[in-house]
C-alpha positions in Angstrom: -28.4 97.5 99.2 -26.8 100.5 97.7 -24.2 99.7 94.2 -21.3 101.6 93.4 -21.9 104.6 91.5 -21.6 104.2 87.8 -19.0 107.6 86.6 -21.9 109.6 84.7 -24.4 108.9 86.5 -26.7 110.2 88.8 -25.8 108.4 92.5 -27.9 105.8 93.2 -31.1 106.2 95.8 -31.8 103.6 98.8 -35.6 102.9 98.1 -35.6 101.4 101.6 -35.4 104.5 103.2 -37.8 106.6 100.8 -40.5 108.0 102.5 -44.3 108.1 101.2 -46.8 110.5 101.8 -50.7 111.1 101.1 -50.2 114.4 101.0 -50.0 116.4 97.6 -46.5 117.9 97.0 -47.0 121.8 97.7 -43.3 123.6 96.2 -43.6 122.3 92.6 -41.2 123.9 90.1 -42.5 126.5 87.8 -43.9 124.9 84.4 -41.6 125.0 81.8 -42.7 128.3 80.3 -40.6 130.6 77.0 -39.2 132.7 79.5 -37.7 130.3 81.6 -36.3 127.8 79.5 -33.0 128.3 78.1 -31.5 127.0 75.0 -27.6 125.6 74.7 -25.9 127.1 72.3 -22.2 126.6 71.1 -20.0 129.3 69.6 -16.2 129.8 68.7 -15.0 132.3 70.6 -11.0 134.1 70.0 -9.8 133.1 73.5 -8.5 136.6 74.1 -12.7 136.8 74.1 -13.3 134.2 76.1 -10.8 135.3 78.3 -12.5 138.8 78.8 -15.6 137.1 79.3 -13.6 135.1 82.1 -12.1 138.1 83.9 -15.0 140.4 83.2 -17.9 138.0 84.7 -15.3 137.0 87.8 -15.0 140.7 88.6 -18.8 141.6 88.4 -19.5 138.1 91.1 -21.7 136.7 88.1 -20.8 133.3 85.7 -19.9 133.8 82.9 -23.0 133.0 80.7 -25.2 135.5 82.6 -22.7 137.8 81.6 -23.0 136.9 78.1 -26.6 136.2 77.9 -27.0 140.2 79.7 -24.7 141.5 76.7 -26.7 139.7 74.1 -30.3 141.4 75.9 -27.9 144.7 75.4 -27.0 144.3 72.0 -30.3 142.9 70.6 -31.6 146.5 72.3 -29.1 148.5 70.1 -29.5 146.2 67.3 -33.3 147.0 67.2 -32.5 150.8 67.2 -31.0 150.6 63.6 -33.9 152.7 61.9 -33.0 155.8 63.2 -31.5 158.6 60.9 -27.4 159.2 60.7 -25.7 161.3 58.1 -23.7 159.4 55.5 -20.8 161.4 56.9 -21.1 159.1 60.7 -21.6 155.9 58.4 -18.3 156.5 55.8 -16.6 157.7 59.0 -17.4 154.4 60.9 -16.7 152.1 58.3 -13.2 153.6 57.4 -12.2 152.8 61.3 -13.0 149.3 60.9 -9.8 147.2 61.2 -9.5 144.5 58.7 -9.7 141.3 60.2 -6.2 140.1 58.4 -4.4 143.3 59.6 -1.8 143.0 62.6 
């Protein structure tokens, strides 16, 4: 006899019509292995972000936290690059372009 599902969880199984086997299980899943496993995060995004993330993932036929996850691989790559030489003229001129965040 089968119950009602409880909202939440998982819908109940009919042990009477499980079937047993001697035989080992052959397609296991992977092991749980660093590259595999994937950590929940939570972050506050501006929603005019979020909403580009929407859009942007939607148009590229991907979800949206592959999307994000591919542009954190991209800017962990640039980030990495920071050692390499730029004249102070690039750096004053980069920092004078930066908005402030209070201005319209």
């Amino acid at each position: 006899m089968i119950s009602e599902p409880i909202e939440g969880q998982p819908d109940p199984v009919d042990m009477d019509t499980l079937t047993f086997l001697d035989e080992p299980v052959i397609d296991l899943p992977p092991p749980a292995t660093a590259d595999n496993v994937k950590v929940p995060r939570t972050y506050r995004l501006p929603v005019d972000l979020d909403q580009w993330i929407a859009v942007t993932a939607q148009a590229k036929g991907v979800r949206p936290s592959d999307l994000v996850r591919d542009l954190l691989e991209l800017g962990r790559a640039s980030y990495q690059q920071v050692d390499r030489p730029v004249s102070m003229a690039d750096v004053l001129s980069a920092i004078m372009s930066v908005r402030p965040r209070d201005a319209a």
